[in-house]
BAKE-235299 format. One line per field, with one value per residue (C-alpha): residue in three letters; chain; x, y, z. Coordinates in Angstrom, 3 decimals. Example, Ala and Ser with C-alpha at 12.3 -4.5 7.8 and 13.67 -1.06 7.14 Angstrom:
residuo: Ala, Ser;
cadena: A, A;
east: 12.300, 13.670;
north: -4.500, -1.060;
up: 7.800, 7.140;
***
This chain:
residuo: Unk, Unk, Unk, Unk, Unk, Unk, Unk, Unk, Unk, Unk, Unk, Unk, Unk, Unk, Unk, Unk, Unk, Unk, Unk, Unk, Unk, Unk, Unk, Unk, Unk, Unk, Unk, Unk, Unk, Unk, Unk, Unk, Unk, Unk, Unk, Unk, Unk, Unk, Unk, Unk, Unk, Unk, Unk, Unk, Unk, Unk, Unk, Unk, Unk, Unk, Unk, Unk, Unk, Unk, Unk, Unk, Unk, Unk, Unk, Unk, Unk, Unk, Unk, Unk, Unk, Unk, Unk, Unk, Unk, Unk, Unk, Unk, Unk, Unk, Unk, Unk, Unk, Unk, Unk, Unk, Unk, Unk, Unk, Unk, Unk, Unk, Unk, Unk, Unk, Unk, Unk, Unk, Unk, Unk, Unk, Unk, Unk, Unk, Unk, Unk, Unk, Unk, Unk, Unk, Unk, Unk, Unk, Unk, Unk, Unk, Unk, Unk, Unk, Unk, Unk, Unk, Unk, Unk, Unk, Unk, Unk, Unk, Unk, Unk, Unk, Unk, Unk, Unk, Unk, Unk, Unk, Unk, Unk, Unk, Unk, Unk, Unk, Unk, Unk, Unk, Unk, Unk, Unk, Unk, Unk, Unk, Unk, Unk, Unk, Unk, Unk, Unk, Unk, Unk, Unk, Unk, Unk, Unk, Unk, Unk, Unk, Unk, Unk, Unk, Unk, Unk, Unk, Unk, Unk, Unk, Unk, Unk, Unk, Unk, Unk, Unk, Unk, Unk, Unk, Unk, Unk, Unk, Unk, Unk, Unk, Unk, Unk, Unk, Unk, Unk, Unk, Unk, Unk, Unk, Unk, Unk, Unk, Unk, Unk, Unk, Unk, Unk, Unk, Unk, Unk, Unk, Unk, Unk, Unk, Unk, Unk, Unk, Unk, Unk, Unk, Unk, Unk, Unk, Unk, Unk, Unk, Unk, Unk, Unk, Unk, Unk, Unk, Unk, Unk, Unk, Unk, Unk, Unk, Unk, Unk, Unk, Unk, Unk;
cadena: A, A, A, A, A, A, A, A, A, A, A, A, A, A, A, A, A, A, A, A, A, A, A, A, A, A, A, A, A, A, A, A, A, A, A, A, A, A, A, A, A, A, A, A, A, A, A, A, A, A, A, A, A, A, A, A, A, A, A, A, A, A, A, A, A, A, A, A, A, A, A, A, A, A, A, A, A, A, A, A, A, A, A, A, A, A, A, A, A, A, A, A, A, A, A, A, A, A, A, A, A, A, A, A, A, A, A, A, A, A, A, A, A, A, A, A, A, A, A, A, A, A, A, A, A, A, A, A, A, A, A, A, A, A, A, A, A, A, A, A, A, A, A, A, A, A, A, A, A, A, A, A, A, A, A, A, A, A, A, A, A, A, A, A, A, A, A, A, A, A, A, A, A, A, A, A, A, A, A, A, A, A, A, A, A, A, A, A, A, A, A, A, A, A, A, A, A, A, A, A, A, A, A, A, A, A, A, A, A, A, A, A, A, A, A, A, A, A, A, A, A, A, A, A, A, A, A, A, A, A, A, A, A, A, A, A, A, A;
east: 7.369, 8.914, 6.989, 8.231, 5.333, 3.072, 4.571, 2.051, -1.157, 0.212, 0.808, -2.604, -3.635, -1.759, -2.885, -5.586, -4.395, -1.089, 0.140, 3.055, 4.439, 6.529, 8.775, 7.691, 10.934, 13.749, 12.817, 14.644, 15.075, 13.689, 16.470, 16.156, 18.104, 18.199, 17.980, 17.800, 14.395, 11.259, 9.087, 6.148, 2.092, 1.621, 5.477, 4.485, 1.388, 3.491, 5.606, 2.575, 0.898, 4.769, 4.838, 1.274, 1.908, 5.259, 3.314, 0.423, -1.751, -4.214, -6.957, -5.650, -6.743, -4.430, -3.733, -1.876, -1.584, -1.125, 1.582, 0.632, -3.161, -2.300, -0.042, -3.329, -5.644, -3.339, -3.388, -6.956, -7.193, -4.227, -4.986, -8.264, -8.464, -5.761, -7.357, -10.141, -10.917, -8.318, -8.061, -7.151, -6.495, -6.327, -4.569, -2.762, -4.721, -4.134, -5.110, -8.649, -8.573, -9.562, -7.086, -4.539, -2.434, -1.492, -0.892, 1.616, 3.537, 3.564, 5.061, 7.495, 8.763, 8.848, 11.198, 13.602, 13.859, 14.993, 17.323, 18.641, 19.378, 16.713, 15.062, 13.838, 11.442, 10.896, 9.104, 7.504, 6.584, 4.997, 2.837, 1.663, 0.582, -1.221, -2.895, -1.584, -0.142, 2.495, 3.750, 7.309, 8.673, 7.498, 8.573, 12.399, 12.541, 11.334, 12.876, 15.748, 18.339, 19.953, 18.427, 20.940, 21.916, 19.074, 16.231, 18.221, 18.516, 14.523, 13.861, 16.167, 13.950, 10.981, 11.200, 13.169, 11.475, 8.006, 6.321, 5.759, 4.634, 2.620, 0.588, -0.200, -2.104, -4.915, -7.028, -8.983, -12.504, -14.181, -12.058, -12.294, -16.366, -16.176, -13.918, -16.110, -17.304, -13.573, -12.110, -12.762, -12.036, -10.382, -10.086, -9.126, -11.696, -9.057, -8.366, -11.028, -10.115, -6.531, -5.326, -5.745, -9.494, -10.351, -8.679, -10.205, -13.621, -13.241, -12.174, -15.168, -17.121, -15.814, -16.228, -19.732, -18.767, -19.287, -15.635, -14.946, -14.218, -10.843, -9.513, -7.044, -5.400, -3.033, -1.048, -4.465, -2.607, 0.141, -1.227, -3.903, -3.326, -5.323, -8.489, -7.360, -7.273, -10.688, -11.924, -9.965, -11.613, -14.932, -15.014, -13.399, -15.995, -19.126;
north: -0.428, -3.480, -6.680, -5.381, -3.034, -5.852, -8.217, -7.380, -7.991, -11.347, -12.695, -12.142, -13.565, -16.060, -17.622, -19.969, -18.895, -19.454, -16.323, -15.040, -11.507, -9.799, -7.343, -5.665, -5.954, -3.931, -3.464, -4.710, -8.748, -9.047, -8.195, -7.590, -7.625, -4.406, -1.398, 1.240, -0.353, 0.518, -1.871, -1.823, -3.049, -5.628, -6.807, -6.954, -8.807, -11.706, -11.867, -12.932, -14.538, -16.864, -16.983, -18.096, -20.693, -21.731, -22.381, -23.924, -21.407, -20.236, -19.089, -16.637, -13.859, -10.864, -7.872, -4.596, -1.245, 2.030, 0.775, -2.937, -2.231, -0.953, -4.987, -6.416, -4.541, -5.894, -9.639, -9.641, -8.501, -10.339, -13.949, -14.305, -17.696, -16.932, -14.687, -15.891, -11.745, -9.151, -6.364, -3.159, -0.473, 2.925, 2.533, 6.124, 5.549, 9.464, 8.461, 8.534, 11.448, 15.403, 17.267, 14.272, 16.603, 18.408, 15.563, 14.422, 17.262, 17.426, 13.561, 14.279, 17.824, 15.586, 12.682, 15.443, 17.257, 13.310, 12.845, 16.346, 14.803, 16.743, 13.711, 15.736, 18.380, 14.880, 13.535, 17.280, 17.244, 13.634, 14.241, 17.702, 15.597, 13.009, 15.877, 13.719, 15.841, 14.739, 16.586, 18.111, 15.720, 13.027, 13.966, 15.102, 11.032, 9.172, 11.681, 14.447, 12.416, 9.299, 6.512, 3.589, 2.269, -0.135, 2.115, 4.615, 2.108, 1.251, 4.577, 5.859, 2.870, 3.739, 7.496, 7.036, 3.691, 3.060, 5.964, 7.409, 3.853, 2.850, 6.397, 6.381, 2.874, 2.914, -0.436, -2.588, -1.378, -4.226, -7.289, -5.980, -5.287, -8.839, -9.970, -7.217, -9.962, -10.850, -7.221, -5.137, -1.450, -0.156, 3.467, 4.152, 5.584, 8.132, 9.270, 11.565, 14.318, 12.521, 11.730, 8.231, 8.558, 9.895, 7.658, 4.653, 6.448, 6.617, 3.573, 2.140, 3.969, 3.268, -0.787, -0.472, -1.474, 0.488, 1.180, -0.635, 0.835, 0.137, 1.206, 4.078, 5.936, 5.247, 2.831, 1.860, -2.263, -1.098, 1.516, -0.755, -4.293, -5.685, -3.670, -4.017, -7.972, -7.889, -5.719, -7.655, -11.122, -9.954, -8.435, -11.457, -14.021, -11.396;
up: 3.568, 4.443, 6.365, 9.550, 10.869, 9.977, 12.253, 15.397, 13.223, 11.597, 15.276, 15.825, 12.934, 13.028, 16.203, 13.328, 9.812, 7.974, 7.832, 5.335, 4.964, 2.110, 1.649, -1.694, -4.606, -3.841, -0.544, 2.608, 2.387, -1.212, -3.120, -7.225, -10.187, -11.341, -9.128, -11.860, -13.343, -12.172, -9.759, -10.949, -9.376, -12.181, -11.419, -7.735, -8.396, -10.350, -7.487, -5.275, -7.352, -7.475, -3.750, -3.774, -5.894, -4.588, -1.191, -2.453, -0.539, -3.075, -2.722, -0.328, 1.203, 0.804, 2.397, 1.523, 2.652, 0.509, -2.158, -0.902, -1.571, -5.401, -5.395, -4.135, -6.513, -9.645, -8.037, -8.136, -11.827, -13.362, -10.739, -9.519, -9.020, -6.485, -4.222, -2.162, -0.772, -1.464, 0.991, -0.626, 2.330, 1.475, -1.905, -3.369, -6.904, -7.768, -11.687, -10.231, -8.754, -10.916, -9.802, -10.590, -13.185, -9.804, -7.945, -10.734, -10.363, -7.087, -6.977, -9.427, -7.619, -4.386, -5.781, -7.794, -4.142, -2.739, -5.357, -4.949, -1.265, 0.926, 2.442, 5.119, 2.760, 0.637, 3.273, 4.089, 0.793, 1.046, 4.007, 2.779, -0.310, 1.608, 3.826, 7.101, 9.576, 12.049, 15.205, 14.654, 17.107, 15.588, 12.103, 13.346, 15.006, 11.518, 9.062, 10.942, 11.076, 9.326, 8.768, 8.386, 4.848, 4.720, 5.518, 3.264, 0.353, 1.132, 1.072, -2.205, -4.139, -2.908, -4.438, -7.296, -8.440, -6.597, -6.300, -9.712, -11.075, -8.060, -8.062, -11.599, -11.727, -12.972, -12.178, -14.704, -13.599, -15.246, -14.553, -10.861, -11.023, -12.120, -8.919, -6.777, -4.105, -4.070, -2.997, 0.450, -0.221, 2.973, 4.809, 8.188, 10.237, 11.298, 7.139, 6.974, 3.839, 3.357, -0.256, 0.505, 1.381, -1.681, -3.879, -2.100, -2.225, -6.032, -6.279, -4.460, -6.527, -9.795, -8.731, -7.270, -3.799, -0.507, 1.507, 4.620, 7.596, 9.994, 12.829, 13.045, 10.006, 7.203, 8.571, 11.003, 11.116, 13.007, 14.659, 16.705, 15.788, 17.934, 16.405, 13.010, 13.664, 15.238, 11.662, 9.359, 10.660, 10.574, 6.816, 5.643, 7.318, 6.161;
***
C-alpha cells in the first residue's frame, strides 16, 4: 500500500504534528534500483530510519499498517533512539503463528497463481488467507477488472517481492521487550478471528505487552479516520 489511503488520517493529524507519509520501496512514488530483488522489513526500516534522519525528526512516532507495522516493528529494533512510540497495527507476523507451515504454503500457492496472471483468485486467495470477507461487489470493483499500470506494477511487487519476506519476519523478541514502553501493538476492534489478530496477539504476547484497541478493521485508519485519529492521540499521550 502506497501513502495514499493514509492521506485522511495525516490531515487530521496534522492539524498540531509534522506529519510525513511514505510509500514503502518499489511502491508507487518510491522508486528502487532493482525490481527483481526482494524488499525486505530490515531494508524498509533503513529507509526510515534515512528519512528520519534526513528531516531531523527523531524521535518520532511511527505508524504502519499490516506490511507497514512489520517496517515499524524492525525500526524499533534496529533504531531505537529514533522512535519515540512505534505503532505496530495488525502486523501479518505468520512466523509466530503454529500452523505457520500452512500459512507458508498457502502464501507461496497464492503468489505462483499471480504470476501465473490470475490476479483475481490471487486476491481470493489473499482474503481467504486473512479470514476477511468482502461482498462480491466489492471484490469485482478493487480486483475484476484492470487496474492501471501503476497499481498493476504496485501490485506485481507487492506479490512477487513483499509478501514472502514481509510474512516470514520474525521480530527480535528481546531487543523489542527492551523497547516495550516504546511499541503499541494494534488490532482493529472489527479483526476479531482474522490472520492479522492472531499474529498481533502473539506478538503481544511474546513482548509482554497487552494489544491496543482501534477503531474498525484491517485497514481501521482509512476506514474511520476520524476515530482512528481520536485512538491514535490518546495511546500515544498515555
Amino acid at each position: 500500500m502506497d501513502a495514499h489511503p493514509f492521506a485522511p488520517l495525516a490531515d487530521l493529524l496534522a492539524v498540531d504534528h509534522t506529519v510525513v507519509t511514505t510509500d514503502p520501496r518499489g511502491i508507487n512514488r518510491s522508486s528502487v534500483g532493482d525490481r527483481e530483488k526482494d524488499s525486505t522489513p530490515q531494508q524498509r526500516a533503513e529507509d526510515l530510519s534515512a528519512l528520519i534522519a534526513q528531516l531531523d525528526a527523531g524521535p518520532a512516532a511511527v505508524l504502519g499498517s499490516s506490511g507497514g507495522a512489520v517496517s515499524v516493528l524492525a525500526l524499533v529494533q534496529a533504531h531505537p533512539e529514533q522512535v519515540h512510540v512505534g505503532i505496530a497495527h495488525e502486523p501479518p507476523l505468520n512466523e509466530l503463528l503454529p500452523d505457520r507451515e500452512a500459512l507458508w504454503s498457502q502464501t507461496e500457492e497464492m503468489i505462483a497463481t499471480y504470476l501465473a496472471g490470475d490476479r483475481r483468485v490471487a486476491w481470493q486467495q489473499f482474503l481467504k488467507m486473512a479470514n476477511i470477507f468482502m461482498p462480491d461487489q466489492m471484490f469485482e470493483a478493487m480486483f475484476g477488472g484492470d487496474p492501471g499500470p501503476q497499481a498493476r506494477a504496485d501490485e506485481h511487487f507487492q506479490f512477487a517481492r513483499m509478501l514472502r519476506e514481509t510474512t516470514r519476519f520474525r521480530p527480535d523478541f528481546a531487543a523489542l521487550r527492551s523497547a516495550s514502553n516504546q511499541v503499541i501493538v494494534g488490532i482493529g476492534e472489527e479483526s476479531g478471528g482474522q490472520l492479522c489478530d492472531r499474529t498481533s496477539q502473539a506478538l503481544a504476547e511474546e513482548i509482554g505487552i497487552e494489544p491496543t484497541l482501534f477503531p474498525g478493521g484491517h485497514i481501521g485508519f482509512a476506514e474511520d479516520p476520524a476515530g482512528f485519529n481520536a485512538r491514535l492521540r490518546e495511546v500515544v499521550r498515555s
